[in-house]
N, C-alpha and C positions, 0 to 999 in steps of 0.2 A: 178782265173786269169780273169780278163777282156780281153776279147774278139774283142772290139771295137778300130779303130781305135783312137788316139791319137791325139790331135790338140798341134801343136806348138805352144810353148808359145807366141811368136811373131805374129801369125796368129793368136792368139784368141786376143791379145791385137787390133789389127787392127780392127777384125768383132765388139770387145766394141766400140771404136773408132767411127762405121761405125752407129753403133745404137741409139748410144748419139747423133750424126749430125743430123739423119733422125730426132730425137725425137726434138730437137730443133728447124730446121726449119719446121718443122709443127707443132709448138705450139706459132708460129707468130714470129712479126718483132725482138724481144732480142732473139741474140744469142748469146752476153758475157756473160759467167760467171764472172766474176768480172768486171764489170761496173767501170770505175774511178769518183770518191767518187768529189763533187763538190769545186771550192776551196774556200778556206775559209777568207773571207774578213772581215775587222772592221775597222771600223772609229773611233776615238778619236777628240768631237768638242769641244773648249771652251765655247762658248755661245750659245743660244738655239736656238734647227734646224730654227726657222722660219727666223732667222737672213740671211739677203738673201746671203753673202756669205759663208756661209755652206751649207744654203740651196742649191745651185749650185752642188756642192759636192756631198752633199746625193743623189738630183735628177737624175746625173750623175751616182750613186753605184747603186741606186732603175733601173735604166736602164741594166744595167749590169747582174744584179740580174733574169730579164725578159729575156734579149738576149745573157747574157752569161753562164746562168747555176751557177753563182757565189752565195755562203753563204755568206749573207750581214748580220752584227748587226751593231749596235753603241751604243756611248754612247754620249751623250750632256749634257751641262754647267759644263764640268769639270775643276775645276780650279785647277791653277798650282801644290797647294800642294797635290792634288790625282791623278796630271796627267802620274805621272811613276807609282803607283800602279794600274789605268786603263789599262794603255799599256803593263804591264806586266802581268795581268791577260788574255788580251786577247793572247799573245806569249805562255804563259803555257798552254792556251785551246789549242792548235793546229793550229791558224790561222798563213796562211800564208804571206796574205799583209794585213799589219796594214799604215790607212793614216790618214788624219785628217789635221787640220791646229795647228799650232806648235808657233805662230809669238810672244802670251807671255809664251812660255814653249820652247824658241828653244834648250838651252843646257839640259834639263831635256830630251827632245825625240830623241838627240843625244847620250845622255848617255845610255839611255835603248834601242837605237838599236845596242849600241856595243855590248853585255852584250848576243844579240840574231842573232852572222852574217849571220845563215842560214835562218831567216826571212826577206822577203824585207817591207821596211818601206819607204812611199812617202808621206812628209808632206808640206802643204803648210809653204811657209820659205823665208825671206827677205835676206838671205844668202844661200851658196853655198852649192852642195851635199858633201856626206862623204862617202869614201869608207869601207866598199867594200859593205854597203847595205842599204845605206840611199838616194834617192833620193828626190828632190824638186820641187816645183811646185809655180807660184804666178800667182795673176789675170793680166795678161797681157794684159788688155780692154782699153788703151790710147788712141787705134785708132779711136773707136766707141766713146771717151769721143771727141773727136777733132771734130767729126762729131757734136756731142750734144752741143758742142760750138759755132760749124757756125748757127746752127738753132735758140741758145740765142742771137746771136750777132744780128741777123736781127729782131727776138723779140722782144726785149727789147725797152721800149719807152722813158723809163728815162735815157739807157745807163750807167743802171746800175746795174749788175747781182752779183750773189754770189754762191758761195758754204760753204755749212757745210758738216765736214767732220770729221772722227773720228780722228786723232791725226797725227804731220807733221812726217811721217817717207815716205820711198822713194816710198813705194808701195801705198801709196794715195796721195803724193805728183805729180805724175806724172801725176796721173789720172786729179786734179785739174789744174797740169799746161795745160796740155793737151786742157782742157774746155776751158782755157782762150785764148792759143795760135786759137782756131779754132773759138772763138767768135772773136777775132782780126782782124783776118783775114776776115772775110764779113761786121766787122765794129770797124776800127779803131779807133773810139772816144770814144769806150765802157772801163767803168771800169768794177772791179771786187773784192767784197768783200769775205774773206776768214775766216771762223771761223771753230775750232777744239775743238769737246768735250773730249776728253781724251776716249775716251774708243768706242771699238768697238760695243758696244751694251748698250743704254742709250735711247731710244725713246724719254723719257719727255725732257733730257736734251737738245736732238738736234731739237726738238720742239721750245725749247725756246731760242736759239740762232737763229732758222730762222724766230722766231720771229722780234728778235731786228733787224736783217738786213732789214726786210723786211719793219720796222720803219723806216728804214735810207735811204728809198729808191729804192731797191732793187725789179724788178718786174718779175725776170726771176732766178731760183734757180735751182743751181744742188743740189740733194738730194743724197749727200754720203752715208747720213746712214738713216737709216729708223725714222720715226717721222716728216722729215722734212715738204712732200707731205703731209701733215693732216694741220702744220700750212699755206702753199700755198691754200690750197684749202679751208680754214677757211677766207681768206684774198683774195682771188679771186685773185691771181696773177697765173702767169706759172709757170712749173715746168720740170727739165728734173729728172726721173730715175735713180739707181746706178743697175747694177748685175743682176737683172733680169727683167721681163717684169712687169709691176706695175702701168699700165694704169687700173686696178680695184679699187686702191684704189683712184683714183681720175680721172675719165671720162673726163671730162672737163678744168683738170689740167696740166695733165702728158701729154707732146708734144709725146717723146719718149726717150730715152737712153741707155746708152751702155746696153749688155747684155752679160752675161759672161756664157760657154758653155762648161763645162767639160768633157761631151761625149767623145771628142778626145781625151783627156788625161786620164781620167780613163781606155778606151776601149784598148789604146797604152800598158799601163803601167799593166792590167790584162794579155793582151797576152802575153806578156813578163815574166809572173810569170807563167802562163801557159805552156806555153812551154820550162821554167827552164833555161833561159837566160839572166836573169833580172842585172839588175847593176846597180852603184849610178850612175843617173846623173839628168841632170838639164831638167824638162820637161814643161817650163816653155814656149817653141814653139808651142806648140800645142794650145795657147791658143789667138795666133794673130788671125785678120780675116783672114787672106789666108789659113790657116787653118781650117779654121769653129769652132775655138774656142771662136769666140767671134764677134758680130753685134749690127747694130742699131734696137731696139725694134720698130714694126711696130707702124704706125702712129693714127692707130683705130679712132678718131673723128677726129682728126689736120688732119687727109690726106683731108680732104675736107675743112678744115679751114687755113692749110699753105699755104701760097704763093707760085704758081706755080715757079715763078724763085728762091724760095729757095731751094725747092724741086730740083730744076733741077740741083743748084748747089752742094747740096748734094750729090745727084746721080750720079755727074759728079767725085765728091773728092773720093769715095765711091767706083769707078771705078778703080783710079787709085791706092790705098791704093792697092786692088785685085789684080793689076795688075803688080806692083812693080814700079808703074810710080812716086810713091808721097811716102814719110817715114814722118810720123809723128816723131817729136823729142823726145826724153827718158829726160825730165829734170824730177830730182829727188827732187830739191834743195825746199828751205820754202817758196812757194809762199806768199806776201806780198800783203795786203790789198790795195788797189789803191785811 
């Protein structure tokens, strides 16, 4: 027979209890044992990352990735007919929010997130979310193009500016009206030429459309899409930017323009999967200036080459946009060559 006293069950589980603590906080700052596992994010792009607005996107995920602890892949130039088989591979891996832009795949990435309702999916989209796990998102940058219009309109020597732009649907339709409405406005005689390449990603083609405008006339160009700033600066005319900052590819070309800033809505719409509360909806706000989702790209040579009162009156419009004193107008409709 043992002799010794006996320790309660409960009392010995305590003293383990008491030893595992000590041993843990004095083998430094981890003291979970189970650490939660990071989440796990995928993007699905059409065209390829450098295209600036995905690029926006990515940049936006790559941030995340740094400041949220989030598992970032993707995938880019996936076209339509592989674009349910990417997004379904990436749901079968585990991931949690699958995003991406959607605008020539929108019923294909509605169909594959019914199919997965415990996955949140937020695609940029020209139309509305879908319950119960599909949210949306669009570059809502019109403000900043209204901006880059008043600086064309006072620009411009011929009174004659243009935009090329990738195809008339409402989400670059506005952005274009947007340019013209705010070149109008600081100079009412100005016209405004409008040419669409069909496709969101085309360099040479939209090259060669801001060519022929620039033929016709045309000495001050907004650059929708990428290519156009190479024939501006081949031709020594001005240029304003689309989506992000793009005064490298032309120094002495690119005034400045809108820039488009997804931070706020990436950052919005992880915490929200994060903390298991997420829902479809329209995140499309986050992307105004009041916001910080979207501004006019700094002036880098022009701040020394624009004119003090256009500056001033920029700065002045620029105010009241922030401030809720002035609304730039939502026209969607087919802007018309002038």
């Amino acid at each position: 027979m043992n002799s010794g006293k006996r320790v309660p069950r409960t009392a010995g589980t305590i003293m383990v209890a008491v030893l595992v603590a000590a041993f843990l906080l004095s083998s430094g700052p981890v003291v979970l044992l189970h650490a939660q596992a990071p989440l796990k994010v995928a993007a699905v792009f059409e065209t390829p990352i450098e295209e600036p607005w995905v690029n926006q996107i990515h940049v936006a995920l790559l941030r995340a990735k740094n400041e949220m602890g989030i598992q970032y892949e993707w995938s880019e130039s996936v076209k339509s007919a592989d674009f349910a088989r990417v997004m379904r591979e990436y749901a079968e891996k585990g991931y949690q929010l699958i995003t991406g832009d959607a605008f020539g795949a929108e019923r294909i990435a509605r169909r594959v997130a019914a199919d997965y309702p415990k996955i949140a999916f937020v695609f940029g989209s020209g139309i509305g979310p879908a319950e119960p796990n599909f949210g949306v998102f669009d570059n809502w940058i019109h403000e900043p193009a209204y901006l880059s219009g008043m600086i064309a309109g006072k620009m411009t020597k011929s009174n004659t500016i243009g935009v090329v732009a990738a195809m008339p649907i409402p989400e670059v339709n506005r952005l274009a009206n947007a340019f013209y409405a705010g070149a109008k406005e600081t100079n009412p005689k100005v016209k405004c030429k409008f040419s669409f390449i069909g496709s969101f990603f085309d360099p040479p083609k939209a090259k060669e459309a801001a060519l022929a405008q620039i033929e016709s006339g045309v000495d001050v160009i907004y650059a929708e899409r990428f290519g156009v700033i190479e024939a501006a600066k081949e031709k020594g005319i001005l240029a304003i930017s689309n989506m992000s900052d793009q005064s490298a590819l032309g120094p002495d070309t690119v005034i400045t323009g809108p820039v488009w800033d997804m931070w706020p809505t990436v950052k919005y719409m992880v915490s929200l999967v994060k903390a298991g509360v997420f829902t479809a909806q329209d995140f499309g706000g986050f992307s105004f200036m009041s916001k910080g989702g979207s501004y006019l790209a700094p002036y880098h040579k022009f701040d020394a080459k624009l004119p003090g009162d256009v500056k001033e009156l920029v700065a002045k419009r620029q105010q009241e946009i922030l401030a809720g004193n002035f609304r730039v107008d939502i026209d969607e409709s087919i802007p018309k060559s002038q």
